[in-house]
C-alpha positions in Angstrom: 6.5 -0.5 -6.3 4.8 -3.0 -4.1 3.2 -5.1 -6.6 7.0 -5.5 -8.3 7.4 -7.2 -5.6 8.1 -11.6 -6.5 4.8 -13.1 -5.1 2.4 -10.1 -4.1 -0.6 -9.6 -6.9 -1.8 -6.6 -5.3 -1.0 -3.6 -3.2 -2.7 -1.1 -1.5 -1.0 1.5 1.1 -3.2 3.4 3.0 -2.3 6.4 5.9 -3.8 5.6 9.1 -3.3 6.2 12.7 -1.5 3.5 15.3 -4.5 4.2 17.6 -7.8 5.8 15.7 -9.2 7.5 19.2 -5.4 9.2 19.3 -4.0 12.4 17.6 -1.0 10.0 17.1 0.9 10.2 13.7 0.1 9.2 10.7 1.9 6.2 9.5 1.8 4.1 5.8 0.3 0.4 6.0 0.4 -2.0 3.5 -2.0 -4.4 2.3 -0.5 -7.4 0.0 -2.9 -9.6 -1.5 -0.5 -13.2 -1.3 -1.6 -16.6 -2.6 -0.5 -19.1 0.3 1.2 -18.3 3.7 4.1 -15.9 4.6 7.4 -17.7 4.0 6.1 -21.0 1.8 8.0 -21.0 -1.2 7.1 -18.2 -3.5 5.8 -16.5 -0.7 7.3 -13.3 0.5 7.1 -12.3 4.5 7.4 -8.7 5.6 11.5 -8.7 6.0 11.6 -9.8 2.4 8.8 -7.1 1.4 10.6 -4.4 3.6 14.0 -5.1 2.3 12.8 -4.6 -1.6 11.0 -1.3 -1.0 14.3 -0.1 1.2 16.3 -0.5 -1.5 14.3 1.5 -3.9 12.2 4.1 -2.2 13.2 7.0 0.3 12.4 5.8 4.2 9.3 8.6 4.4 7.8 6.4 1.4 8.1 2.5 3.2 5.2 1.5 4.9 5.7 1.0 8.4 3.7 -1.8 8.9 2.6 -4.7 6.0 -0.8 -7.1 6.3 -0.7 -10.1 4.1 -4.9 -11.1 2.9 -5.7 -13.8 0.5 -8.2 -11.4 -0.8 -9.5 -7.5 -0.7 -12.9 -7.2 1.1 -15.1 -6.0 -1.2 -18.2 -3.3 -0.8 -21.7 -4.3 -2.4 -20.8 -2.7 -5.4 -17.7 -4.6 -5.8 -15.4 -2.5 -5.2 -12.0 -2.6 -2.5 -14.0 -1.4 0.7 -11.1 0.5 2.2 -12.8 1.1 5.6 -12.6 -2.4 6.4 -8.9 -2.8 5.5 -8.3 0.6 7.8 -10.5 -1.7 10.4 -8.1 -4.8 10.6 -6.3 -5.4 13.3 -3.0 -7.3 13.0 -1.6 -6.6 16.7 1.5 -4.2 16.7 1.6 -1.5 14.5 5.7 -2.6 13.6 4.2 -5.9 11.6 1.3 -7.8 11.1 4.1 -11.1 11.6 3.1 -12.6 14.7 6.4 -14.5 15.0 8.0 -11.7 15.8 9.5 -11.5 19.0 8.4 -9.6 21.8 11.6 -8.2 24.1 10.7 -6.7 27.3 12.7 -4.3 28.7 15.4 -5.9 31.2 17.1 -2.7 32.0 15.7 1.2 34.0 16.9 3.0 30.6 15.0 0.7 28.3 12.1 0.8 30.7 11.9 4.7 30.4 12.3 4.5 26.9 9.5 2.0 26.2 7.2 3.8 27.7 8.3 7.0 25.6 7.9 5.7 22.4 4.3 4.1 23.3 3.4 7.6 24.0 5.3 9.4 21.3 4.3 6.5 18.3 0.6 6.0 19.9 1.2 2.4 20.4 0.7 -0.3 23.0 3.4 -2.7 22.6 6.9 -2.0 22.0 9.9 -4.2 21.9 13.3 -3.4 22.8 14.5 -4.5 19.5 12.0 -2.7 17.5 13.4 -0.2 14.9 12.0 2.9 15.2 11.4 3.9 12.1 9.7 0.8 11.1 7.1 1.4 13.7 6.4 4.7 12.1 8.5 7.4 13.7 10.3 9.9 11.6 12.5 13.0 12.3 10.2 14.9 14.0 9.1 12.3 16.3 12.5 11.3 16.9 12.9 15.1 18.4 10.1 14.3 20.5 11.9 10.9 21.7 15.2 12.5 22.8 13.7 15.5 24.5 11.3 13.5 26.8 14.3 11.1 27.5 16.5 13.9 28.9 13.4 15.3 30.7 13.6 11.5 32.2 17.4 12.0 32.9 18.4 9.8 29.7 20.9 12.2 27.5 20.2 11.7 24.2 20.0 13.9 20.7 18.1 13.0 17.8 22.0 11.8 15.8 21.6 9.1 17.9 18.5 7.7 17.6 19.4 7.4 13.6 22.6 5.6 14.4 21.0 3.7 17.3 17.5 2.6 16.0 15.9 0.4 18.7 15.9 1.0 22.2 18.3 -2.2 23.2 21.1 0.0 21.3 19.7 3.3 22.5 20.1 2.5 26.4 23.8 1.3 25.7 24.7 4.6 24.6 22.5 6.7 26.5 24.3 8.9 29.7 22.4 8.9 32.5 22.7 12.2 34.7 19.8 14.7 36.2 18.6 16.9 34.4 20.0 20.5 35.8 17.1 23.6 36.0 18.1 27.0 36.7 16.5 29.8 37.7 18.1 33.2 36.5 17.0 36.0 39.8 15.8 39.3 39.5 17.9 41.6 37.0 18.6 45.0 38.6 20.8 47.9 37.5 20.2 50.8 35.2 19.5 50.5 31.8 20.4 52.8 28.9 17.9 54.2 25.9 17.4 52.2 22.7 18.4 54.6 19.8 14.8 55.2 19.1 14.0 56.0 22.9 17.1 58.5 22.8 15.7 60.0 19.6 12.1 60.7 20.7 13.1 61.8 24.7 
C-alpha cells in the first residue's frame, strides 16, 4: 500500500519497540525510500503519507511512525540489512519530521498526562498535541492511559480518549476529583449451608 503511494519507490514496515531496553509495545515503522527532501515538489512528507494509508487501511495497520532514506543500507551480500534500519534513530517515535512542533505542557492535567503516556507508550518526548494513536497506542493501551489518570485523580474512560486524541483535548474534558478508596469491615453474622453442604451434613 505504501509504495502506491505518489513519490515513495520503496517501502519497508517493520515492528519495533519505542525504547529496545523496554518491554514497551510494539509499534509499525515505516521506511520510504524518497528521491529529494520531504515536501519539494513530488515529494511526499509524513502528513501526506499518513493521510493516504488512513484512508485505505484499518488504524492497527498504519505505521505509527514513517523515516524518509535516499537509500536502504545494504548487508555485504547486498541485501536490505534490516538491523540497521531497526537501529536508526529519528528522534520521537510520533515522526521522523523534525519540524514538528514540540508543546510542553502549560497546564497540572496535561502535566500528569505527559508523563502517563511516556510511561504507558515507552517514550521520552511527548507533545501535548500529539495524537495518540499515531505514537503507537491502541485500545489496550488506551485502558492503561485512563486507569492510571484516575489513579492520579484525572476521571477519564477509554470513549474519551478516541474522541479526544491528544492530551491538549484530553485535559479540557478531563474532571478532576480524588480518587475515593473504601474499605469494606469485618463481615459477621451467621451464614446458612450451600445446597451441597446441606446435602452431605
Amino acid at each position: 500500500m505504501l509504495r502506491q503511494v505518489p513519490g515513495v519507490q520503496e517501502a519497508i514496515v517493520l515492528a519495533q519497540r519505542a525504547q529496545p531496553d523496554q518491554a514497551s509495545s510494539l509499534r509499525l515503522v515505516a521506511y520510504l525510500v524518497v528521491k529529494g527532501s520531504p515536501g519539494e515538489p513530488g515529494v511526499p512528507g509524513e502528513v501526506e503519507v499518513r493521510n493516504f494509508v488512513k484512508d485505505r487501511l484499518p488504524a492497527y495497520m498504519v505505521p505509527s511512525a514513517f523515516a524518509f532514506l535516499d537509500a536502504y543500507p545494504l548487508t555485504p551480500n547486498g541485501k536490505i540489512d534490516r538491523k540497521a534500519l531497526a537501529a536508526l534513530s529519528f528522534g520521537r517515535l510520533g515522526g521522523v519530521d523534525a519540524e514538528k512542533q514540540m508543546v510542553e505542557p502549560r497546564t497540572p492535567q496535561e502535566a500528569i498526562l505527559v508523563e502517563i503516556w511516556k510511561q504507558v507508550l515507552g517514550i521520552e518526548h511527548v507533545s501535548v498535541t500529539d495524537n495518540f494513536f499515531e505514537l503507537g497506542g491502541d485500545s489496550i493501551l488506551s485502558i492503561q492511559v485512563t486507569a492510571r489518570a484516575n489513579q492520579a485523580g484525572l476521571h477519564l474512560n477509554p470513549r474519551q480518549l478516541f474522541e479526544g486524541q491528544s492530551i491538549a483535548e484530553l485535559a479540557a474534558i478531563a474532571t478532576a476529583g480524588q480518587t475515593i478508596h473504601t474499605e469494606q469491615g469485618l463481615v459477621t453474622g451467621p451464614v446458612g449451608l450451600t445446597p451441597i453442604q446441606d446435602w452431605f451434613f
